[in-house]
C-alpha positions in Angstrom: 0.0 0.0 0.0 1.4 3.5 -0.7 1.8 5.9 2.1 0.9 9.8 1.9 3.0 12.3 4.5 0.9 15.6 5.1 3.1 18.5 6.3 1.8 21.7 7.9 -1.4 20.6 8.8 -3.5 23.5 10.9 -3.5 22.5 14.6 -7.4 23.2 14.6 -7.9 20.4 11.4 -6.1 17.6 13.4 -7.9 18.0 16.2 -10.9 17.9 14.3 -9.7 14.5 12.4 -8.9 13.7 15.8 -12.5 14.3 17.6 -14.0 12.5 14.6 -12.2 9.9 14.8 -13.5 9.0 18.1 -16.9 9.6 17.7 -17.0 7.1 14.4 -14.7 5.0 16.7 -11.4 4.9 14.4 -7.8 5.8 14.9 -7.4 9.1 13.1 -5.4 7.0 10.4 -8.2 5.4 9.5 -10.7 8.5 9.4 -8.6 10.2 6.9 -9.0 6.8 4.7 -12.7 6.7 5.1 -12.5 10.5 4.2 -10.5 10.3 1.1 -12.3 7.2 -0.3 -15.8 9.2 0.4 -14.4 11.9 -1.5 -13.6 10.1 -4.2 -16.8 8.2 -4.6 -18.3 11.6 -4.3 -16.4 13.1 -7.2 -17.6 10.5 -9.3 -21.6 11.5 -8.5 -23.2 13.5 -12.0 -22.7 17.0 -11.4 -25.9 18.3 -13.2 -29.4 18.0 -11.8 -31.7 15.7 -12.3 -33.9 17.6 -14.7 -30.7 18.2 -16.8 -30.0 14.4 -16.7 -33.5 13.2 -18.0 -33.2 15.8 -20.9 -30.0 14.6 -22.3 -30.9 11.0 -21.7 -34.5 11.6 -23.8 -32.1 14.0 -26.3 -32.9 13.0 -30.2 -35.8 11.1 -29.4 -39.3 11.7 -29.9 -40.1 15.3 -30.5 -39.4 17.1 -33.5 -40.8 20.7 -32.7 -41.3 22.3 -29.4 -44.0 22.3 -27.4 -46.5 25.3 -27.3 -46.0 27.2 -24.4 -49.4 27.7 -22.2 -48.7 30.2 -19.6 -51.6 32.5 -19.4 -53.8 30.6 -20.9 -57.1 29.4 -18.5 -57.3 25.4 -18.1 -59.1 23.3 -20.7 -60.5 20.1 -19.1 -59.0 17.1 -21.3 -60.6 15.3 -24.2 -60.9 12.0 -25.6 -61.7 11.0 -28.7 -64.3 7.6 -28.6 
């Protein structure tokens, strides 16, 4: 396994690592582990919202004009043709 050194570290962040540690009830070694490997995971998450995501998952198919836009307009009950 490779090993990391950190120098200068703020006095206030180890002690946080430190208090952390505790209360997940890990050696501050392994707190920084779980803390780098959640970051990671994290940076791998989609970045764009899920609106964004369903749009360019739906992009090209289907539609080929835009939809009329309806703002303003009073509510129409819907009808079926028999």
């Amino acid at each position: 396994m490779a090993q990391v050194l950190v120098r200068n570290l703020d006095h206030d962040v180890k002690e946080h690592l430190q208090q952390r540690a505790r209360r997940h009830g890990h050696s501050m070694e392994e707190e920084i582990r779980t803390i780098l490997r959640q970051t990671l995971v994290d940076d791998k998450a989609p970045t764009s919202g899920l609106g964004s995501r369903i749009a360019a998952r739906f992009l090209g198919q289907g539609l080929t004009e835009d939809l009329p836009e309806l703002r303003g307009q009073a509510p129409r009950p819907a009808t079926f043709e028999p």
